[in-house]
Backbone bond lengths (Angstrom), bond angles and torsions (degrees), N, CA, C in turn:
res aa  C-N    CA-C-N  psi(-1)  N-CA   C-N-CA  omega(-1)  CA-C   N-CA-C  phi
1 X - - - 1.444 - - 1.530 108.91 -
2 X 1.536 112.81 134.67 1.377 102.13 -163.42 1.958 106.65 -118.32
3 X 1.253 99.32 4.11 1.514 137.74 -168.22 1.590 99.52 -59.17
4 X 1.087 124.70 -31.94 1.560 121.16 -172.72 1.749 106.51 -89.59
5 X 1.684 106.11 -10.92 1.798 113.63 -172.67 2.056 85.73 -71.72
6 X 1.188 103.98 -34.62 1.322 105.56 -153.64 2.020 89.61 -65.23
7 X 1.282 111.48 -64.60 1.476 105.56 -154.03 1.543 91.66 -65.17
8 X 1.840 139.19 -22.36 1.189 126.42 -165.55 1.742 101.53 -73.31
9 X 0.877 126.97 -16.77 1.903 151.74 -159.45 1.592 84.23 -85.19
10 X 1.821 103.86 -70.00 1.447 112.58 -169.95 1.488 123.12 -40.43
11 X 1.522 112.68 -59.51 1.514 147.13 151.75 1.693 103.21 -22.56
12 X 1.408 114.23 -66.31 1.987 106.48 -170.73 1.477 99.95 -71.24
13 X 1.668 126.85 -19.06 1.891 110.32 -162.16 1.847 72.94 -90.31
14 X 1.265 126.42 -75.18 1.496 96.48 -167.04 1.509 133.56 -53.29
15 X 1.200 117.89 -0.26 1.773 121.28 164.04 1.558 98.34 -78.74
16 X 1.353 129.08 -50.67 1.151 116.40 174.24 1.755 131.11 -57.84
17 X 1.263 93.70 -27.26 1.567 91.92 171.63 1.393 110.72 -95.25
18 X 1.442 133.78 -11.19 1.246 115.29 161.41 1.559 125.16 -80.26
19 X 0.965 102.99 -6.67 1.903 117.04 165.56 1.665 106.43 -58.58
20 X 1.346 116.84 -37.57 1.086 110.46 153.12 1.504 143.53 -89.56
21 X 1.623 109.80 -61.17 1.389 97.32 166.14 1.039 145.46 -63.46
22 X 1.506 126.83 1.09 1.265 142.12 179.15 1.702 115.43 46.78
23 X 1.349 110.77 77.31 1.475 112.10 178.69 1.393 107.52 -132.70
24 X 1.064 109.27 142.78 1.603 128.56 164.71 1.347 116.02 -38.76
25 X 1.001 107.25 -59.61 1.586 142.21 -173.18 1.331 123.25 -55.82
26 X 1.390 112.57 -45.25 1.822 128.19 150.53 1.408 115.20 -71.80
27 X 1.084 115.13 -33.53 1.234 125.55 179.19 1.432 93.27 -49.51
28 X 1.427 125.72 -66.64 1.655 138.63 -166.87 1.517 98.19 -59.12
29 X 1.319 116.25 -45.62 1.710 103.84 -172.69 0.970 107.06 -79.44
30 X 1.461 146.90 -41.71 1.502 132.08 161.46 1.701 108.41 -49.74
31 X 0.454 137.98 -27.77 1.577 134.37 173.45 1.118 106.76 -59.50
32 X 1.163 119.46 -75.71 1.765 138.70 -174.39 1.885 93.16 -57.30
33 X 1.244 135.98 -68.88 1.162 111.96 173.35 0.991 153.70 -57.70
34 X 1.724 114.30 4.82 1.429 146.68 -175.05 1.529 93.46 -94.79
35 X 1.365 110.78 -79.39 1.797 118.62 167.89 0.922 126.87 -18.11
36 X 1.930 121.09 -50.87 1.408 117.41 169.11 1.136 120.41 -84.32
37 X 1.392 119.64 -26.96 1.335 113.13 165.84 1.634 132.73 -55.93
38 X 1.366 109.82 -29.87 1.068 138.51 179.11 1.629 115.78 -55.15
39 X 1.535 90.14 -68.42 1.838 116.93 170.45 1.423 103.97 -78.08
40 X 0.809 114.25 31.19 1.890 118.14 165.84 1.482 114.90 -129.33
41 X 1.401 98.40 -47.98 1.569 109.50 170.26 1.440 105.73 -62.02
42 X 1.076 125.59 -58.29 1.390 126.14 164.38 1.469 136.41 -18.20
43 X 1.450 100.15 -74.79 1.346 111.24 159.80 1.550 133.37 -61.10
44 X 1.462 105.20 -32.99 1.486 114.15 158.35 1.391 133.24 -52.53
45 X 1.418 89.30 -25.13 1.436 91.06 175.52 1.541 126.83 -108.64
46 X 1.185 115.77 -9.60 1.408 129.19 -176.86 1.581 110.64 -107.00
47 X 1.573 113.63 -62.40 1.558 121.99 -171.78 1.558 96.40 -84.81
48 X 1.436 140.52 -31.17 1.454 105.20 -166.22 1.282 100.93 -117.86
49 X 1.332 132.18 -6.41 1.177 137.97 -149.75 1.799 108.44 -124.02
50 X 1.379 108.70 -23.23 1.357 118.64 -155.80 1.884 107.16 -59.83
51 X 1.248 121.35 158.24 1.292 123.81 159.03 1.729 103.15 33.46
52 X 1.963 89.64 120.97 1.551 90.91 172.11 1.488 118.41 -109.94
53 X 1.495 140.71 90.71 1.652 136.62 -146.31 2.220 87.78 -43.86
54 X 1.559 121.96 -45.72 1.043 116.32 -132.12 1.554 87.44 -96.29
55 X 1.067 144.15 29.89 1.393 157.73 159.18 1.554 107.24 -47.87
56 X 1.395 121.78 -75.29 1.760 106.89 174.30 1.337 100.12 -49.16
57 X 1.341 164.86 -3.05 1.681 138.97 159.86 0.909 125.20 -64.25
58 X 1.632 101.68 -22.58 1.932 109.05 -179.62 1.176 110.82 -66.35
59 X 1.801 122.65 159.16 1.157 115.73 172.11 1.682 116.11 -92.04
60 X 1.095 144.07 -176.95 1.510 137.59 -138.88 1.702 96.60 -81.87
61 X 1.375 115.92 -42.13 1.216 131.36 168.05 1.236 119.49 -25.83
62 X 1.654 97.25 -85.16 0.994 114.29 169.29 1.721 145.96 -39.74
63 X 1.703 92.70 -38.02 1.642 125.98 179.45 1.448 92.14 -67.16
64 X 1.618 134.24 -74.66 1.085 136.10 -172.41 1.860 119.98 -46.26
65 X 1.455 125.27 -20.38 0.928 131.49 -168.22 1.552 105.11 -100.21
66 X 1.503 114.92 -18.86 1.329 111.69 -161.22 1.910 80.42 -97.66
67 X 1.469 118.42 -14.47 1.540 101.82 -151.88 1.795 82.54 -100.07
68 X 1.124 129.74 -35.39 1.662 125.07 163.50 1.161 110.81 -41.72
69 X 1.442 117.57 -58.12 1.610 123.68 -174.22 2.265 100.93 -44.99
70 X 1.207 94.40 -71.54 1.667 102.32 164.71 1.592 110.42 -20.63
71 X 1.118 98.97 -50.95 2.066 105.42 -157.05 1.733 85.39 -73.55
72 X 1.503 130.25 -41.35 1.309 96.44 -156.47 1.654 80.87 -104.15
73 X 0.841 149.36 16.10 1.568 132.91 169.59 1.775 92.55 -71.68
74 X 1.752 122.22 -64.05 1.157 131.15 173.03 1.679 105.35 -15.63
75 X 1.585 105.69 -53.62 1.650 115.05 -152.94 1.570 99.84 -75.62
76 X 1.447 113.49 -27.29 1.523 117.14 175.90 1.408 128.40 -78.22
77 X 1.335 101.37 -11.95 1.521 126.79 -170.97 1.798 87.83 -70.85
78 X 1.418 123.73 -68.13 1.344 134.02 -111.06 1.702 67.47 -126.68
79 X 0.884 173.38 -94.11 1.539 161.91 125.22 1.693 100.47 51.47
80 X 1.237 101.89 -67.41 1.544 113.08 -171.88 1.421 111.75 -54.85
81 X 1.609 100.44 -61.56 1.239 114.24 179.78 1.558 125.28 -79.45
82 X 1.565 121.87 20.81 1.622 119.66 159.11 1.775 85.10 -101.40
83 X 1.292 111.83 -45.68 1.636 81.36 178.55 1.309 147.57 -96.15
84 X 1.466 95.94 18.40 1.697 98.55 158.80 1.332 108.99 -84.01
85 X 1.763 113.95 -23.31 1.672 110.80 172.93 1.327 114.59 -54.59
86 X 1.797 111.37 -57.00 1.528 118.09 175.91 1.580 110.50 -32.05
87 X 1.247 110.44 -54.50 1.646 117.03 -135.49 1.432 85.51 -75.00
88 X 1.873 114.38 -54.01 1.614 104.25 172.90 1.324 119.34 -23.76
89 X 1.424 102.99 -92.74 1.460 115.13 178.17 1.628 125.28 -21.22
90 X 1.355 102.92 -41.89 1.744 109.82 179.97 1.588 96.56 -75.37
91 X 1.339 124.88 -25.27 1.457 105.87 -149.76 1.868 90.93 -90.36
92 X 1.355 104.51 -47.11 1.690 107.22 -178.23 1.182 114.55 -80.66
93 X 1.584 135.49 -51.19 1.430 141.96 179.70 1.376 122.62 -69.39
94 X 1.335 122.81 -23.90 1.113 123.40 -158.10 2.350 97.01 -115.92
95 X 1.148 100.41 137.60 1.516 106.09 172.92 1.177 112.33 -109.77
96 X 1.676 127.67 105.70 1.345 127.23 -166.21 1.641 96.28 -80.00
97 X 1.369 116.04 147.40 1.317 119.12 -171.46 1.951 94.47 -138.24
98 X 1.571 102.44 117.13 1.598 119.50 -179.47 1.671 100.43 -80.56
């Protein structure tokens, strides 16, 4: 499932536009689209996606491309998830001052 790249994509253009307009309100939808992206990437990669039994059938090509694909899903997982930590933390702990 590639559905969680989309809201993690969604999540950085609204962090970038709240760098400027300064709203509460984006603030919340980058949050929430970080979160699901996060818990999607997550699950995508562990519960629906995890371990393929039919992996030795592939040919070497193929095997190597499906096991890269793996390495950066991993990298999106743990990517995703320091910055839905960040964004928490900034959104409740932190008091942005203009």
């Amino acid at each position: 499932m590639h559905i969680p790249i989309a809201f993690i994509i969604l999540a950085f253009i609204a962090q970038l536009i709240s760098f400027a307009v300064f709203k509460r309100e984006l603030s919340w939808v980058a949050l929430v689209l970080i979160v699901i992206g996060f818990v999607g990437a997550y699950l995508s990669a562990t519960v629906f996606h995890g371990g393929d039994p039919k992996l030795s059938l592939l040919d070497p090509v193929a095997r190597a491309t499906f096991e890269k694909h793996e390495q950066y899903a991993g990298y999106t997982v743990w990517i995703s998830g320091v910055a839905a930590l960040a964004k928490i933390i900034s959104h409740f702990f932190l008091k942005r001052k203009l």
